[in-house]
C-alpha positions in Angstrom: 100.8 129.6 103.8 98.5 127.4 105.4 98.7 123.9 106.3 95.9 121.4 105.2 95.5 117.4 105.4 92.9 115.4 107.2 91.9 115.7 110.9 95.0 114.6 113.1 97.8 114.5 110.5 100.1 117.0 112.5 99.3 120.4 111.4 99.1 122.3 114.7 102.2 120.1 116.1 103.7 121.7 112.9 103.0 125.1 114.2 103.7 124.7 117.6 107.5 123.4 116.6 108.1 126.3 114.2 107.0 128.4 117.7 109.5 127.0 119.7 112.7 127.1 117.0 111.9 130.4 116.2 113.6 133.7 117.4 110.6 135.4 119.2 111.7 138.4 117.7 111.0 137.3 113.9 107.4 135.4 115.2 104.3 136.6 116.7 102.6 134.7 119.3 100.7 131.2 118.4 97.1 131.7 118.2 95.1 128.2 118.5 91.6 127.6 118.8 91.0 124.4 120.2 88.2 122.4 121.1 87.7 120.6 124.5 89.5 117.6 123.3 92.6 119.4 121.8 91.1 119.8 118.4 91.7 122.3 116.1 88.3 124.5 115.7 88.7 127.1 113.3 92.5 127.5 112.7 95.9 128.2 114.3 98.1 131.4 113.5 101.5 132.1 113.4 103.5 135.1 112.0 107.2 135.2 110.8 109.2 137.7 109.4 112.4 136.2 108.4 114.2 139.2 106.7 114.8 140.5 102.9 113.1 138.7 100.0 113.9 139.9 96.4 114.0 143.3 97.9 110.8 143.1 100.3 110.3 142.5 103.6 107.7 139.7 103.6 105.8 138.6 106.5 104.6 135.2 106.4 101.0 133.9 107.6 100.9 130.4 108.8 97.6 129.0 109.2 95.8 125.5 109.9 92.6 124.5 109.3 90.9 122.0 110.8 90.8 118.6 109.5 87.6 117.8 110.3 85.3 117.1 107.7 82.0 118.6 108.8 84.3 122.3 109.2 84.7 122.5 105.3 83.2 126.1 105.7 86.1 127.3 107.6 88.9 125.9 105.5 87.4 127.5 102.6 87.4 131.1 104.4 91.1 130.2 105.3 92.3 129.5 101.6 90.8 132.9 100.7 93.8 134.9 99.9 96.6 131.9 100.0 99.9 132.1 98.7 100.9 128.6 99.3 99.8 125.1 100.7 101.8 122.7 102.9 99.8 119.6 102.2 100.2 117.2 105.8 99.7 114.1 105.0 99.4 111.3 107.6 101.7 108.1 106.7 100.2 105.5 108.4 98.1 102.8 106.2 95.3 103.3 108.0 94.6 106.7 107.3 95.5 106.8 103.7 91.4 107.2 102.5 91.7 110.4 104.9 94.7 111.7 103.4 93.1 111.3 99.9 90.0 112.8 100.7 91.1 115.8 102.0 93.5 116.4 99.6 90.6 116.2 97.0 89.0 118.8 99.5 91.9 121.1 99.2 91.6 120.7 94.7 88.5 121.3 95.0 88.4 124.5 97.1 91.4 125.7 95.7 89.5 125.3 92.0 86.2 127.6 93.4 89.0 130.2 94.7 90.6 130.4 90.9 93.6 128.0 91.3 94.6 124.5 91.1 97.3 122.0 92.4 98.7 121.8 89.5 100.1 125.3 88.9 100.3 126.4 92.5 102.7 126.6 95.0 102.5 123.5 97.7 104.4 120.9 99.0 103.7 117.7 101.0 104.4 116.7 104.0 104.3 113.1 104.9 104.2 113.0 108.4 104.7 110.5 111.5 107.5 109.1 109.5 108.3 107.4 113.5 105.0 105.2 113.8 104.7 101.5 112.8 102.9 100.3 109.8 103.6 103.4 107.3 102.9 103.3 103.6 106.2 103.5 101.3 107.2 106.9 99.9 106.3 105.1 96.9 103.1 104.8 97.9 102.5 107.8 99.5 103.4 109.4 96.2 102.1 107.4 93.6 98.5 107.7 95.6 98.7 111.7 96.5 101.5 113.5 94.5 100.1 113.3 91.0 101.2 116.6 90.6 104.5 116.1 90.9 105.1 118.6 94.0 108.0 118.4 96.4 107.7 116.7 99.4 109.4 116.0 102.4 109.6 113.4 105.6 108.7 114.4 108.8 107.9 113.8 112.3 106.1 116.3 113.7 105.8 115.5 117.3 110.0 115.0 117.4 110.6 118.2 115.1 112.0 116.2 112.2 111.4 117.7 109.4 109.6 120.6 110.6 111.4 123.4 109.6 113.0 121.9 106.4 109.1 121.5 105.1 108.7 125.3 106.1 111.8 126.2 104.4 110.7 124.4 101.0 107.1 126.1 101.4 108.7 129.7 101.8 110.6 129.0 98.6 108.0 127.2 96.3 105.7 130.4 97.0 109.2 133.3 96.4 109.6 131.1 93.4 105.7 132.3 92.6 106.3 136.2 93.3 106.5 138.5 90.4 108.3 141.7 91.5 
């Protein structure tokens, strides 16, 4: 499952929070690569394991990729192989160009890897529900969900919503499985 949206929208707070709710003995470590100013560089990684799953034992990969445009390179190596998206989108006004451009990014590499938003499993996540000067829900999904995929509300940094977007991630991509 990996986490996409534009360049400080929340996806490695994301991480970091599933981390630290998490029973170290269903996780692996978080692996971040970060630049000197706290940026993601090439992705973060986390593991779960969170028991039987119409009669398998699934792991689950958790990567980010980096929001930045000029790392497009990298976030196309990271979709390689995905199972599911968690789309994080950032709710403030301001950054609403940045949340349409890099979901447009994610169509777009998710069409040269065979797929499309339309059919596959993602959900988005509109993030920093807790700052001032947010766009509506309405907004948020008449501009970016015209898919029709579920969402949820969130703030990252306070854990809200954290795990309840994880949750909904996990099962959009189970409901995907054929067994």
């Amino acid at each position: 499952i990996v986490f996409y949206g534009p360049g400080l929208g929340g996806k490695t707070t994301n991480l970091e929070h599933i981390y630290k709710q998490l029973d170290p003995t269903v996780r692996s470590d978080l692996i971040t690569l970060k630049t000197k100013e706290e940026r993601t560089l090439y992705f973060d990684f986390l593991q779960l394991e969170l028991g039987r799953v119409k009669g398998l034992k699934p792991r689950f990969n958790l990567y980010t990729v980096p929001g930045q445009v000029y790392y497009d390179y990298s976030r196309k190596i990271i979709l390689k192989g995905v199972d599911g998206v968690v789309f994080v989108a950032d709710s403030q006004k301001s950054r609403m160009g940045d949340n349409l451009d890099s979901l447009l990014d994610l169509e777009k590499n998710l069409i040269e890897l065979g797929h499309s938003l339309e059919d596959f499993p993602w959900i988005i996540q509109y993030n920093k529900r807790d700052l001032p000067n947010l766009e509506s829900i309405e907004m948020l999904q008449s501009k970016l969900n015209f898919f029709g995929a579920p969402y949820t509300e969130a703030a990252a940094v306070n854990g809200i919503g954290v795990i309840e977007t994880l949750k909904k991630s996990i099962t959009e991509v189970i409901s995907k499985v054929n067994v």
